[in-house]
Residue frames as qw, qx, qy, qz and C-alpha x, y, z in Angstrom:
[[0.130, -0.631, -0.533, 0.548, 24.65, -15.65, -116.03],
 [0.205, 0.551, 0.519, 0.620, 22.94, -12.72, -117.22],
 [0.052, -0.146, -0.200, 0.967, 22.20, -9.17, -116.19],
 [0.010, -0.652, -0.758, 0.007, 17.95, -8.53, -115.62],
 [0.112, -0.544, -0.108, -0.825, 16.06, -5.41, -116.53],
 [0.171, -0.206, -0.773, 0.575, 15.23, -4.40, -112.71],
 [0.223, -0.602, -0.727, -0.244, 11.54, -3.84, -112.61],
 [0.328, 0.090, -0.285, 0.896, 10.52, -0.38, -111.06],
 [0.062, 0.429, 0.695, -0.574, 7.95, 1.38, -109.04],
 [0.576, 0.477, 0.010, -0.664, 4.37, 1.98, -110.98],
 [0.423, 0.199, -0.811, -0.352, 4.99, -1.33, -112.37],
 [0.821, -0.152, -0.002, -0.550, 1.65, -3.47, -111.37],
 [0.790, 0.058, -0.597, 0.125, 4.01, -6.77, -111.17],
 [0.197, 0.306, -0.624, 0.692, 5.76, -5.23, -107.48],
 [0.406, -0.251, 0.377, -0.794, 2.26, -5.20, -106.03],
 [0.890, -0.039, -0.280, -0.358, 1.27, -8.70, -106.68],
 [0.452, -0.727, 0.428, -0.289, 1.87, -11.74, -104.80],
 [0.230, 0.482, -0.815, -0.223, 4.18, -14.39, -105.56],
 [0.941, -0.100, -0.171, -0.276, 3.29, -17.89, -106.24],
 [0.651, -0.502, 0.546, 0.163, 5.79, -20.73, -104.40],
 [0.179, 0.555, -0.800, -0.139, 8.71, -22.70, -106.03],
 [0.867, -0.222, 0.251, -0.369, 7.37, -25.93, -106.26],
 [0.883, -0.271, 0.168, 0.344, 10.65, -27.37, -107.29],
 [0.057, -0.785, 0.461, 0.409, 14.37, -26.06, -107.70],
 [0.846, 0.401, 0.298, 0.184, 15.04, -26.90, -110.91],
 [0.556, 0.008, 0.140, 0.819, 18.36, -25.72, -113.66],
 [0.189, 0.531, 0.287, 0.775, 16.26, -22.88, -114.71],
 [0.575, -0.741, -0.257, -0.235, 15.64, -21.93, -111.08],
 [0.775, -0.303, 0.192, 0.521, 18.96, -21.73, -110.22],
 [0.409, 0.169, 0.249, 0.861, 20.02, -19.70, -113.26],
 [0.102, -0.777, -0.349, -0.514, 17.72, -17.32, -112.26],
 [0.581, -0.733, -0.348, 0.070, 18.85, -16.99, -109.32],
 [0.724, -0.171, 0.211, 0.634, 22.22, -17.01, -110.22],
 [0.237, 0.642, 0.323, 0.653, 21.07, -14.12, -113.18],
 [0.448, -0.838, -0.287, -0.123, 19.52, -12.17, -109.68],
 [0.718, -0.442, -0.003, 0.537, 22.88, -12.48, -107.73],
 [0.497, 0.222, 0.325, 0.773, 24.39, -10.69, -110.83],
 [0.085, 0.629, 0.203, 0.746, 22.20, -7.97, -111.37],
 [0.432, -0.896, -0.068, -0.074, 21.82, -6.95, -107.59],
 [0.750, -0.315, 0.193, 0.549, 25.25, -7.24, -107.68],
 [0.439, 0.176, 0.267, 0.839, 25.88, -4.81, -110.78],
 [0.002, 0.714, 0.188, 0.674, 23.58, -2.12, -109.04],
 [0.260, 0.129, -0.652, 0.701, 25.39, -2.45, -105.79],
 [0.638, -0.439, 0.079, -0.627, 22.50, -3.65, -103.95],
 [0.174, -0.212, 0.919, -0.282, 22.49, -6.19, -100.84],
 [0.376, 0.245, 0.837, -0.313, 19.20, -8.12, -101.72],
 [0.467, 0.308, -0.406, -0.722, 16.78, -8.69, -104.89],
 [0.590, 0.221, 0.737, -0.245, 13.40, -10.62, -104.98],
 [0.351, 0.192, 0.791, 0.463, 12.12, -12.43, -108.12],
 [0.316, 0.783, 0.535, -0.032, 9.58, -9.82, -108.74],
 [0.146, -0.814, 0.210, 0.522, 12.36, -7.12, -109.37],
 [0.339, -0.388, 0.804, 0.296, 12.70, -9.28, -112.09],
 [0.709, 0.136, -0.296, -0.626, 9.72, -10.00, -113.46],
 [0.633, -0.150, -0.733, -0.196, 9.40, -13.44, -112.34],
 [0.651, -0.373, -0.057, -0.658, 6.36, -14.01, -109.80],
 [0.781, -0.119, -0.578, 0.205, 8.23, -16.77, -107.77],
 [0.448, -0.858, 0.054, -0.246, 8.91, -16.56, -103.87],
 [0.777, 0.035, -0.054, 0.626, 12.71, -16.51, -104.23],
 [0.064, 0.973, -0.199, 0.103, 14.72, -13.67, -103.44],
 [0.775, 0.180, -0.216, 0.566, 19.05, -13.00, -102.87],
 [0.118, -0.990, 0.033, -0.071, 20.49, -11.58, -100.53],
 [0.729, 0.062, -0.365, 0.576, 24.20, -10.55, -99.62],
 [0.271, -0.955, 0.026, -0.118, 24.44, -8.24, -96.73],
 [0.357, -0.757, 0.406, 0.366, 28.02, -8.46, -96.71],
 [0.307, 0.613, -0.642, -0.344, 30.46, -8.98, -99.62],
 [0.154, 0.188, -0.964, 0.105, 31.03, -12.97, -100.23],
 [0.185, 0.016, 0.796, -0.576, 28.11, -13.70, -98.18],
 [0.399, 0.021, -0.442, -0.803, 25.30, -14.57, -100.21],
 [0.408, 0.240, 0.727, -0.497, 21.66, -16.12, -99.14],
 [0.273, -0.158, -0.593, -0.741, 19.45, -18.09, -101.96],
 [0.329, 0.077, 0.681, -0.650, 15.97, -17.96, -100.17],
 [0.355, -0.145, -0.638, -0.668, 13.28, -20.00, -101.70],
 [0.589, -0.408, -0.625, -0.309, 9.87, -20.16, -100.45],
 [0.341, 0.041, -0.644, 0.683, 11.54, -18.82, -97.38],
 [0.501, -0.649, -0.485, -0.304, 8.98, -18.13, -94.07],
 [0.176, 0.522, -0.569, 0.611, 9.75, -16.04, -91.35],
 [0.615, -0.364, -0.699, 0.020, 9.07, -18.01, -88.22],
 [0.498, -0.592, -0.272, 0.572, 10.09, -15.80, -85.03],
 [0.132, 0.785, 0.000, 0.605, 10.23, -11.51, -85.20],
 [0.618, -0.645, -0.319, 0.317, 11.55, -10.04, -81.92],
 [0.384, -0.470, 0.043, 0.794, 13.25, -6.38, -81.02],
 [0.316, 0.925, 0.200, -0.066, 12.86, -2.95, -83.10],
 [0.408, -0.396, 0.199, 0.798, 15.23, -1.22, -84.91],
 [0.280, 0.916, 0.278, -0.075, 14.49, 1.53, -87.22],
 [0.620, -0.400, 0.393, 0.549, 16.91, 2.70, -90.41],
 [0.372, 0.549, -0.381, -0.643, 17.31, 4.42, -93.57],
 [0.601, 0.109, 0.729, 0.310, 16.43, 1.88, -96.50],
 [0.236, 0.490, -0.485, -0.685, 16.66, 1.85, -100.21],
 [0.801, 0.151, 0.579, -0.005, 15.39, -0.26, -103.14],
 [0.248, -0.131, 0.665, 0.692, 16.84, -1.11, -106.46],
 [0.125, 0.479, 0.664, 0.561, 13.25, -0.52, -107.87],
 [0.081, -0.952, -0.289, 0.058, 12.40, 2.33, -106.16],
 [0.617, 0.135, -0.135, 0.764, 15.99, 4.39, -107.41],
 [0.109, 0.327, -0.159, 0.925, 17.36, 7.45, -105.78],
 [0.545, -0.702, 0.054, -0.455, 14.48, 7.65, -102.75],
 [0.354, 0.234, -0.732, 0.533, 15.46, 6.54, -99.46],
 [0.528, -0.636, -0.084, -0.557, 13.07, 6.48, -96.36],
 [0.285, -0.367, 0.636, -0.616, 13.02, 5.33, -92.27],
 [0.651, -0.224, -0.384, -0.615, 11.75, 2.44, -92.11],
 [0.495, -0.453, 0.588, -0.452, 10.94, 0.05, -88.67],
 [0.726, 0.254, -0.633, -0.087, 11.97, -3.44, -88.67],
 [0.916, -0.371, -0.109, -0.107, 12.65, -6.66, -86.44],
 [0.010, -0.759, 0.650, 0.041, 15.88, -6.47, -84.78],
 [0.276, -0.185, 0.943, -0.030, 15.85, -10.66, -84.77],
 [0.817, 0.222, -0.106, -0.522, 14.20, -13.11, -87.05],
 [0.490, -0.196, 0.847, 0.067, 14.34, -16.53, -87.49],
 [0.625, 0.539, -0.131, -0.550, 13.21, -17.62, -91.24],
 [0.754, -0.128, 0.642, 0.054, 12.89, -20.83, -93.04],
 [0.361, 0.742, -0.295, -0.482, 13.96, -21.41, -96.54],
 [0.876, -0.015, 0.393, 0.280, 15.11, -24.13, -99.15],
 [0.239, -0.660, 0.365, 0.612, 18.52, -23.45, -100.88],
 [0.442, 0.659, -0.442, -0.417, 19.81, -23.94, -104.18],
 [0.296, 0.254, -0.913, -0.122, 20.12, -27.89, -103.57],
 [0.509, -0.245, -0.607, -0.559, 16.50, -28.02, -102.65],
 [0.474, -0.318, -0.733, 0.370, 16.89, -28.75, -98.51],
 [0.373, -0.888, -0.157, -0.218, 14.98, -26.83, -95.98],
 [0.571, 0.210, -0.347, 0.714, 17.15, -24.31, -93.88],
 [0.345, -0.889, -0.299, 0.029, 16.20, -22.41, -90.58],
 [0.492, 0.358, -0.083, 0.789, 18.46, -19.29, -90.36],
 [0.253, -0.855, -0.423, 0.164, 18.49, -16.68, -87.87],
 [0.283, 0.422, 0.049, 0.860, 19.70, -13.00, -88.86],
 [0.356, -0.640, -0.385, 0.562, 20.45, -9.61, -86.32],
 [0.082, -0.627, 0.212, 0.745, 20.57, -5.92, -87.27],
 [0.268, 0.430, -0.520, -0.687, 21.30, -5.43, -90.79],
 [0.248, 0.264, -0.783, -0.507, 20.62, -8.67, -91.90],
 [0.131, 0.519, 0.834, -0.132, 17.36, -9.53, -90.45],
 [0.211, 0.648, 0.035, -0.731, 16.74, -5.54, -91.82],
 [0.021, -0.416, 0.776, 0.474, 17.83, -7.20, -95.33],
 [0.121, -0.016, -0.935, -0.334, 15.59, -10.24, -95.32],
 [0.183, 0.560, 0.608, -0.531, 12.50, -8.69, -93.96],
 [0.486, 0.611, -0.338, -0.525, 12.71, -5.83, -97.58],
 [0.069, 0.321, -0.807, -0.491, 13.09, -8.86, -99.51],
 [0.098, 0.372, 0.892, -0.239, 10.56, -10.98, -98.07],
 [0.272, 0.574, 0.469, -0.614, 8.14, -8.43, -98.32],
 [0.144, 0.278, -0.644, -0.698, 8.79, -8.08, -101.96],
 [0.127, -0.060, -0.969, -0.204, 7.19, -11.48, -102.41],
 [0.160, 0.752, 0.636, -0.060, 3.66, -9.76, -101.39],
 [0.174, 0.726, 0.500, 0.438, 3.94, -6.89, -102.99],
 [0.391, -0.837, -0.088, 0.372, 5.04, -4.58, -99.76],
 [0.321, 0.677, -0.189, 0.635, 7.61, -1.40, -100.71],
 [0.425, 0.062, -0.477, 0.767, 9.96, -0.25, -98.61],
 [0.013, 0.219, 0.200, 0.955, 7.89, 3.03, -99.25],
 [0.638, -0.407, -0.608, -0.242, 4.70, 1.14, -97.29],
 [0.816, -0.409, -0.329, 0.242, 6.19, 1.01, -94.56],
 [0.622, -0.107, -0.169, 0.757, 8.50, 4.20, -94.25],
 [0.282, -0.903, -0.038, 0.322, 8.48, 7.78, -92.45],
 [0.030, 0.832, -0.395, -0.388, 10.73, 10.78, -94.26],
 [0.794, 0.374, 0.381, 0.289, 10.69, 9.42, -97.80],
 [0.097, 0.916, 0.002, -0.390, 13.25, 11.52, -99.26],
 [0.706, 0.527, -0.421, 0.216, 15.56, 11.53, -102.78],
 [0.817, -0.328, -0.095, 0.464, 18.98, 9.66, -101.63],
 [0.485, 0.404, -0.160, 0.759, 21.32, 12.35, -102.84],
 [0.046, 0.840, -0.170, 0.513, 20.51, 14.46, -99.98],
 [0.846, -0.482, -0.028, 0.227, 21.97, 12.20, -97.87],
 [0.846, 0.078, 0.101, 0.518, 25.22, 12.65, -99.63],
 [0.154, 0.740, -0.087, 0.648, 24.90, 16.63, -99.66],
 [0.604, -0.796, 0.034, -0.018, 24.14, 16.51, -95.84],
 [0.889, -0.415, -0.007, 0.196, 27.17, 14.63, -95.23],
 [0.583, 0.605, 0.196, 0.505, 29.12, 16.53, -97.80],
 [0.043, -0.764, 0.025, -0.643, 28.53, 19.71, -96.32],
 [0.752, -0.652, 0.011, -0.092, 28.97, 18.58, -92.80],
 [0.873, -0.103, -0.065, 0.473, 32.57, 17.70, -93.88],
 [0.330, 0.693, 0.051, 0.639, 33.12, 20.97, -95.50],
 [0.456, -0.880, -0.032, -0.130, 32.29, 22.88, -92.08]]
């Protein structure tokens, strides 16, 4: 496995739309496997093949430690409920914004041993695979979010809120 150069906003590849996986092959896999790694060494929970430079509709996610989701070609089939939350992206670093999501999705995908899989994710992790998904046309977080603002002042608010 291998650590990827993550691909960052004002780069013309984030706004384009992926092409499908038209089979999982070894070098489809190690890419994925290369993905896991680097959203893993910039302590993020999710990372689509354009963050990567490569123009496939694959993305990884782990919204919890251990837990890990390879989505290829994945379709969401069912949105339902609102919830609305700070989000971040490994290629947009250090902003943060508000953005409004499905509290419930249902979403189809094939894995890393090529079978279709229907998954259904609440809360965080339908928040998780909705920013990833949207990678795969081209959407930012930043598209789609209210009070874009650097992350560190989260970390003064809360800072200074302890101090008090």
């Amino acid at each position: 496995m291998a650590i990827r150069h993550v691909v960052v906003e004002g780069d013309e590849i984030l706004r384009k739309k992926c092409r499908e996986v038209t089979e999982v092959t070894d070098r489809i896999k190690m890419t994925l496997e290369d993905m896991l790694e680097t959203m893993r060494d910039s302590h993020g929970v999710g990372i689509a093949g354009p963050q990567v430079g490569v123009m496939r509709r694959m993305f990884v996610a782990e919204p919890e430690p251990g837990r890990v989701y390879y989505m290829i070609n994945p379709v969401i089939l069912e949105k339902s409920g609102s919830q609305t939350d700070d989000e971040g992206c490994l290629s947009v670093p250090g902003m943060i914004g508000s953005v409004e999501r499905p509290d419930y999705i249902k979403i189809e995908a094939t894995g890393l041993d090529g079978n279709r899989q229907i998954y259904e994710f609440r809360d965080f992790d339908a928040r998780v695979m909705c920013h990833e998904s949207d990678h795969l046309d081209g959407i930012l977080f930043t598209d789609k979010a209210t009070n874009i603002r650097p992350a560190a002042e989260e970390y003064y608010d809360d800072y200074e809120d302890e101090e008090e």
